[in-house]
C-alpha positions as CSV (number, residue, x, y, z in Angstrom):
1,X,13.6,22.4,-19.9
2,X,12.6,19.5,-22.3
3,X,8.7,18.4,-22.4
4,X,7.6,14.9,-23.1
5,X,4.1,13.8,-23.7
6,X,2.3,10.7,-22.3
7,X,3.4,8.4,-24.7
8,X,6.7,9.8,-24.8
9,X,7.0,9.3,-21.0
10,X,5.7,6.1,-21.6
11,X,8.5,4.7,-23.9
12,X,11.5,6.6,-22.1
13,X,10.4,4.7,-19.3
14,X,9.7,1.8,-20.7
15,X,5.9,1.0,-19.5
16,X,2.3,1.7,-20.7
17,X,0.5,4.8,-21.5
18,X,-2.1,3.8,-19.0
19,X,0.9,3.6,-16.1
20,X,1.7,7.0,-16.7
21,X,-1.7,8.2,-15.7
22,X,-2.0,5.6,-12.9
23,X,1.2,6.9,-11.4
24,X,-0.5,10.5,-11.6
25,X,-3.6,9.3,-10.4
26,X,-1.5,7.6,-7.3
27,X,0.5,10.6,-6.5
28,X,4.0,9.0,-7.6
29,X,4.7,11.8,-9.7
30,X,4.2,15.8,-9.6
31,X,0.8,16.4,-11.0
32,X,1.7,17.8,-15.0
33,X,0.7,21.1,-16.7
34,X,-2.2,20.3,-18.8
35,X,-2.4,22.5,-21.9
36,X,-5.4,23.9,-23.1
37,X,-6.7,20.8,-25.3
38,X,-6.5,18.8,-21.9
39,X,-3.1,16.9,-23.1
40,X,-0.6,16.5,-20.0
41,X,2.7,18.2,-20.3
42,X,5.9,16.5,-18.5
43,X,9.4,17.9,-17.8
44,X,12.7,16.1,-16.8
45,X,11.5,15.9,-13.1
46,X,8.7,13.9,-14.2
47,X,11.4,11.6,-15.8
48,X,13.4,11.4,-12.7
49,X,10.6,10.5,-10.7
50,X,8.9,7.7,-12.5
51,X,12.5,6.0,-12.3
52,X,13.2,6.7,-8.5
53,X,9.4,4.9,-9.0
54,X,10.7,2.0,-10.8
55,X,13.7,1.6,-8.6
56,X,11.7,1.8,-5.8
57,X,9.2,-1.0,-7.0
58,X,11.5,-3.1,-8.6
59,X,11.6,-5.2,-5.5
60,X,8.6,-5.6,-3.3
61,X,9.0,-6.3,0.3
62,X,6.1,-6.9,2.0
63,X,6.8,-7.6,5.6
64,X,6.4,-5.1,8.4
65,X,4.9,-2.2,6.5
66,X,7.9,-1.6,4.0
67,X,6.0,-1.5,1.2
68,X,3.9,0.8,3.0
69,X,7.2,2.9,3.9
70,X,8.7,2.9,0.4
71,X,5.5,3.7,-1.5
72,X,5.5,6.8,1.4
73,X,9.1,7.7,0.1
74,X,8.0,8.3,-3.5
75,X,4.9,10.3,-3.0
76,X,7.3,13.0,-0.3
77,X,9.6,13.0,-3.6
78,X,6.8,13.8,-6.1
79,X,5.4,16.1,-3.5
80,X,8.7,18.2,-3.5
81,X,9.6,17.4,0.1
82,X,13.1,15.8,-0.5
83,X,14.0,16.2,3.2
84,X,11.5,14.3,4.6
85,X,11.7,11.7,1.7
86,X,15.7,11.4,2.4
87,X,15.1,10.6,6.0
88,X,12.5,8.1,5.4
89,X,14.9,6.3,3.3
90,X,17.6,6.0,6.0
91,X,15.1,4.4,8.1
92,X,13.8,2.0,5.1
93,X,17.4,0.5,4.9
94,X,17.8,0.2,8.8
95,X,14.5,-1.7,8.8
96,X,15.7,-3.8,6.1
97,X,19.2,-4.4,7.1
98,X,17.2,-5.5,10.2
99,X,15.0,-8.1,8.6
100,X,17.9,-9.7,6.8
101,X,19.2,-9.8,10.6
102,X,16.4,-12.0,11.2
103,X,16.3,-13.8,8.6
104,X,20.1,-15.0,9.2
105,X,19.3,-15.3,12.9
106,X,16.3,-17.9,11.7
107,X,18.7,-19.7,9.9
108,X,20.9,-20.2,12.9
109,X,17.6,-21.2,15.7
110,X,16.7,-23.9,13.0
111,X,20.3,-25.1,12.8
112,X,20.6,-25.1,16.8
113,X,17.1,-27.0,16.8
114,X,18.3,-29.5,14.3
115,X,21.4,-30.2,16.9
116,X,19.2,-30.9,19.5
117,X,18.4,-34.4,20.5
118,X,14.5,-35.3,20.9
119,X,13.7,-37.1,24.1
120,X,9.8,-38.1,23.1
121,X,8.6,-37.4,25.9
122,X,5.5,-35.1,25.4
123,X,2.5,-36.5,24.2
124,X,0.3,-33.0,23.2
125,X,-3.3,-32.6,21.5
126,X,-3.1,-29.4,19.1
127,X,-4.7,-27.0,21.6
128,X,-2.2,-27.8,23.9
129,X,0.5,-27.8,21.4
130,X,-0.4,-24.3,19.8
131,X,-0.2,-23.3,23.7
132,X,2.9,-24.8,24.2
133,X,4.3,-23.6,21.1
134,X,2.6,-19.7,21.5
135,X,1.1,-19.9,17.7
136,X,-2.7,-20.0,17.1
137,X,-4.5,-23.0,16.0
138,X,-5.2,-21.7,12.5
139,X,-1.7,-21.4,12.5
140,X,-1.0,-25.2,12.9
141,X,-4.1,-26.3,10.9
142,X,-2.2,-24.2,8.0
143,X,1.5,-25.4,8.2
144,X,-0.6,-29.3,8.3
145,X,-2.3,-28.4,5.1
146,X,0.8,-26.6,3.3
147,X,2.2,-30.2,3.9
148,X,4.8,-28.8,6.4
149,X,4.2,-30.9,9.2
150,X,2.3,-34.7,9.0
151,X,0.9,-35.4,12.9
152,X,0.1,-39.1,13.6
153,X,-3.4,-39.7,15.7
154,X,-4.6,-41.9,17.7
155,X,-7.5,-44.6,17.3
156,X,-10.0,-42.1,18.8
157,X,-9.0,-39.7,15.8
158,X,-7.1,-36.9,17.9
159,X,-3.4,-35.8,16.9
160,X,-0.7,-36.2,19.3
161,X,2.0,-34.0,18.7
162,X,5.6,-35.8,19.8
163,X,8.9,-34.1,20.7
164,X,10.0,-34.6,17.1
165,X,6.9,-32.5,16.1
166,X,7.6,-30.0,18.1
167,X,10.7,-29.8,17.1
168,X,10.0,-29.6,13.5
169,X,7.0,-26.6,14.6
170,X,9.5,-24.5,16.4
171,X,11.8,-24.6,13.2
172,X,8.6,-24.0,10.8
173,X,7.8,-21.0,13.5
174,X,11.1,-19.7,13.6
175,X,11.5,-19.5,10.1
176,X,8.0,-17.9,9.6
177,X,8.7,-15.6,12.2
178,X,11.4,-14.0,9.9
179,X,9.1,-14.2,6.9
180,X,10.0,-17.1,5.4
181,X,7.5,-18.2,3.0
182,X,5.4,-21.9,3.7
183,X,6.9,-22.9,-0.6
184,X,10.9,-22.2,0.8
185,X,9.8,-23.7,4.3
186,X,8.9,-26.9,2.9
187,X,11.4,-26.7,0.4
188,X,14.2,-26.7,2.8
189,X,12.4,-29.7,5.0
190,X,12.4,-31.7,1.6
191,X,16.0,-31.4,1.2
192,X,16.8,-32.1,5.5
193,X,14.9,-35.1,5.0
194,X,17.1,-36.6,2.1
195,X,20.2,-34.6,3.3
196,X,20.9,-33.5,6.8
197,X,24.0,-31.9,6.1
198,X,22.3,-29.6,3.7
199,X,23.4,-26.5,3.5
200,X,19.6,-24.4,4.5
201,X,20.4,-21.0,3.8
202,X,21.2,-21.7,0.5
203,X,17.7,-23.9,-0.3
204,X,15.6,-21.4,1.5
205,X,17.1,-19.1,-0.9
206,X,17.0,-20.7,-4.1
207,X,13.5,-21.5,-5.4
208,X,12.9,-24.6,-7.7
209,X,13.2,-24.2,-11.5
210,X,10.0,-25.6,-11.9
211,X,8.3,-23.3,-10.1
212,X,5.8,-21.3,-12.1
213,X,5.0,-18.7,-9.5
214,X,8.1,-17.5,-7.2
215,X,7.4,-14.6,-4.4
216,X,9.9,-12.4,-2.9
217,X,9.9,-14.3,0.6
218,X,10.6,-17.5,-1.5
219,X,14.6,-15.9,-2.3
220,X,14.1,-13.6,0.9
221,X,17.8,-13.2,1.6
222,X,18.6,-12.1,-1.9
223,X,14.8,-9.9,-2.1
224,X,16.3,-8.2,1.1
225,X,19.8,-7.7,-0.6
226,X,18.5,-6.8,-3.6
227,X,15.9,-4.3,-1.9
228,X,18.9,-3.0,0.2
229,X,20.8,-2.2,-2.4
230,X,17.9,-0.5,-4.8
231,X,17.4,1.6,-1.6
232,X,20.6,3.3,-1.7
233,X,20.5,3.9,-5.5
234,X,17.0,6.0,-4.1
235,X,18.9,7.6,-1.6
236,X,21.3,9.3,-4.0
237,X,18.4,9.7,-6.4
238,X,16.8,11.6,-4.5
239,X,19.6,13.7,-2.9
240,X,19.9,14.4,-6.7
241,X,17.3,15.5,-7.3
242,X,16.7,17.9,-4.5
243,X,19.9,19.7,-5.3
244,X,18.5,20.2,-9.0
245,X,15.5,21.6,-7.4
């Protein structure tokens, strides 16, 4: 069996020195031989791992605890137990073939609510809208902030939240509901408001070139696609692996 050293690890993989330890430190890889002089000795398995590691990584989904779930995955594979890793992956891509579900369902509420005609006839303060609406407060104080939503007052100072409002919350809830994030929500009400006919899958998935800083939930149908699809390239990694073992 070959033998690598730290920095050898290191550039086979393609990160720093000081990741290779972190990983170890983490439990993401076996726990290496040490030799007598205290230097760490690593074998192909440690290889193997660090890239299931880096495939599993390589897209992070936050949402519903799959980060938690695939960070889980890779510390039963370092650990040796392969089964229990395996299994834990089928479940990983049947919770994320569910949240692109949502997402696309989202997609289809907000198109439906769009259709809709507005009737104006509620006249709501923002207590009574967050009721009517089943969302906190904070909730509305933050979509108003994020410039998603723009309430008009009266003279005594107090929003007043209109059927057109509401209309525009219940898309903005919908879409956050199925993790959305606020940059692709108000994003895609940028482009209804100078294009009603735009197609909204497509601009909730497709961050702005000038965008300096772009999260997974700003692309979320792709990150779930993407994350799908690295999740079956762990699969057979892992399957792999345990018959080497």
């Amino acid at each position: 069996m070959n033998t690598y050293r730290t920095a050898e690890v290191a550039k086979i993989i393609g990160i720093h020195p000081n990741t290779v330890r972190l990983y170890e430190e983490l439990s993401l890889i076996p726990k290496p031989h040490r030799q007598s002089n205290g230097y760490r000795v690593f074998t192909d398995l440690h290889i193997k791992q660090f890239k299931l590691a880096r495939v599993a990584f390589k897209i992070e989904v936050l949402q519903n605890g799959l980060r938690k779930k695939v960070v889980e995955i890779v510390k039963l594979s370092a650990a040796g137990n392969f089964n229990k890793a395996i299994s834990l992956t089928h479940d990983y891509i049947e919770q994320i073939q569910k949240e692109q579900s949502n997402a696309e369902e989202a997609i289809e509420s907000v198109k439906q609510l769009l259709s809709n005609e507005t009737t104006d006839t509620l006249s709501l303060k923002r207590k009574e809208a967050a009721e009517y609406l089943q969302v906190s407060m904070d909730a509305l104080r933050n979509w108003e902030m994020n410039g998603l939503l723009s309430v008009k007052r009266k003279q005594n100072g107090y929003r007043v939240y209109r059927d057109e409002d509401i209309r525009r919350l219940r898309i903005i809830r919908s879409l956050r509901c199925a993790n959305y994030s606020l940059e692709a929500i108000l994003r895609m009400l940028g482009a209804l408001s100078k294009n009603p006919n735009v197609n909204i899958k497509k601009v909730l998935d497709t961050p702005d070139e000038s965008d300096e800083i772009i999260s997974v939930c700003d692309k979320l149908i792709t990150s779930l696609k993407s994350a799908e699809k690295n999740a079956h390239t762990m699969l057979l990694h892992i399957e792999k692996m345990k018959k080497e073992m």
